[in-house]
Phi, psi and omega in degrees: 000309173315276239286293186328301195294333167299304180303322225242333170262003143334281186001290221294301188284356187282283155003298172310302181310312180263343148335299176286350170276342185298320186299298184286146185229151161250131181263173165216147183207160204214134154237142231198078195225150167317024183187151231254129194324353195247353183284144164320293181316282195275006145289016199242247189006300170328308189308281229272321155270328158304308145007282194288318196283325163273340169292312151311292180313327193261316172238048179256146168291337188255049155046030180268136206270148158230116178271120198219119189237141157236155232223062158228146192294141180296338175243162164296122196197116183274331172288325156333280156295277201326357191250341174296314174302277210306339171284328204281340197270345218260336186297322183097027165274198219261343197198148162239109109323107183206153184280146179256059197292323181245081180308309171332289212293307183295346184296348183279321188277339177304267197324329163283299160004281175263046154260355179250345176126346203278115169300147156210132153248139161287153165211188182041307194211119205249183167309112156294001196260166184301134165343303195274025220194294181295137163330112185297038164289146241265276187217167153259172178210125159157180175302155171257109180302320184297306163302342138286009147293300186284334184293294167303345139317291181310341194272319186284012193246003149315288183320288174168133146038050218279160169287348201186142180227126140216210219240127188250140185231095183311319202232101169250158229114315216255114188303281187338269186311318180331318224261309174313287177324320182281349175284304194294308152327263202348281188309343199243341163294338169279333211232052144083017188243116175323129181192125177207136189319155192212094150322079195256023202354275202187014189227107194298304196318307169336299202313293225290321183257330166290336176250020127278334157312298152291345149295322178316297177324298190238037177311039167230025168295133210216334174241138153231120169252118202264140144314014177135141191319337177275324162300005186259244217336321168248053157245358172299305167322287162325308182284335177255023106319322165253010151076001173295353175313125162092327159331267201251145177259133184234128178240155174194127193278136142116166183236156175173160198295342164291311169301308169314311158342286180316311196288324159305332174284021208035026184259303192257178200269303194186178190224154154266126176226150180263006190012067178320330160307312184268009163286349162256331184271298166323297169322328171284331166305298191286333194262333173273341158310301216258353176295331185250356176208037204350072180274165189185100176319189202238357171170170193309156184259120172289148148249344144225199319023113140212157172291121174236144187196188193308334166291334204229314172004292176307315130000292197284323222294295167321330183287304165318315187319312199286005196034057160244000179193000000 
């Protein structure tokens, strides 16, 4: 009867044992975005999914693993991504998170994806297009751009009154800043101020001489508003290299230590932020929800608008070090 009864609970835990292996999953999932590991920005995003990929794995009971890789070309390149996306789609994972700066270009490989089952959220830039039209992805999670574009306008027209605007556009194309740039462009042409996009692309010495070029042109330019940390750095340059500090007023999207700098310094007014951590972090949370209990907010997730300027500044700094903004 012992032999018996010792053989039947072997069983019993064995049983036990393959049950819980039964349970456990490993998912693999990709965020799959136009920029590249070395931009400021999407190294916080990076953050904020591995994070999230380690807090699942470690604190769930059914022991499910989350393999979590991001995906971007080191210069801004849409065939890049479309050939990125299309690796990532070819593996068969469990999820996608990826920016939609170019809807034309990514629909074709989305719509397959997800005909094939495979979830995608849009994050950072989601489909402009009309409902019946845009790509069919589960939500987005990241800022509304076009309403930070008109939020920085208003704020700087709170100050006062500029003579000349214009809009610095590193990656032009990328629906995002487009959408920014038109809020802002909108808002300061309805209230009579000349204001227009400055095509600076991505090589700050380049940046630096298309925008002396144009202060030549219009040296009654009085605002600049940058589109994201790598054009806040080098037109941050530019205003103390041309003695322009206190001048000319600078607003900027996105947070980094050179913006942070600036503000302490009184050279930028404020920054916008989306708080891109959780643009890395959230998706992986939702795509392991819903791959595993088909959980699903009730609509997109914002992370912004929000304001960092001479009041908060402090608050953030720390936070910047730590790749949390």
């Amino acid at each position: 009867m012992r032999k018996i009864f010792l053989f039947v609970l072997v069983i019993a835990v064995f049983s036990l044992c393959v049950s819980g292996l039964a349970l456990s999953k490993t998912y693999k999932f990709y965020i799959i975005s136009h920029g590249g590991p070395g931009d400021p920005f999407w190294g916080v995003v990076m953050k904020g999914m591995e994070d999230a990929a380690s807090f699942v794995s470690k604190g769930n009971p059914d022991e499910d693993v989350i393999e979590a890789t991001y995906l971007g070309p080191a210069k801004y390149s849409v065939e890049e991504l479309v050939n990125m996306l299309n690796s990532a789609i070819a593996t068969k994972p469990d999820g996608i998170a990826v920016t939609i700066t170019d809807p034309v270009a990514v629909e074709e490989p989305l719509r397959k994806a997800i005909k094939e089952g495979i979830p995608v959220i849009a994050i950072n830039v989601p489909d402009p297009r009309p409902p019946e039209e845009r790509i069919p992805y589960l939500f987005y999670v990241g800022g509304d751009e076009y309403l930070s574009g008109k939020k920085a306008a208003e704020r700087i027209l709170t100050i006062g009154k500029p003579k000349r605007a214009i809009v610095t556009i590193h990656e032009v194309g990328h629906m995002g800043l487009e959408l920014r740039a038109k809020g802002f462009i909108e808002v300061m042409s309805a209230n009579g101020v000349p204001a227009e996009k400055l095509a600076t692309g991505l090589d700050p010495t380049q940046a630096i001489e298309i925008l002396k070029g144009y202060f030549a042109k219009h040296p009654d330019t009085d605002v600049i508003f940058t589109l994201g940390s790598i054009d806040s750095a080098y037109v941050i340059t530019f205003l103390k290299e041309q003695d322009l500090v206190g001048k000319v007023k600078h607003a900027a999207f996105d947070v980094s230590d050179e913006v942070v700098e600036a503000i302490k310094e009184g050279i930028t007014l404020f920054t916008i932020s989306q708080q891109q951590y959780l643009q890395g972090y959230l998706p992986i949370i939702y795509l392991y929800l819903y791959d595993k209990y088909s959980f699903l907010p009730a609509s997109d997730v914002l992370t912004g608008p929000g304001f960092v300027d001479a009041s908060n500044i402090g608050l953030v700094e720390e936070l910047v070090k730590k790749k949390f903004w």
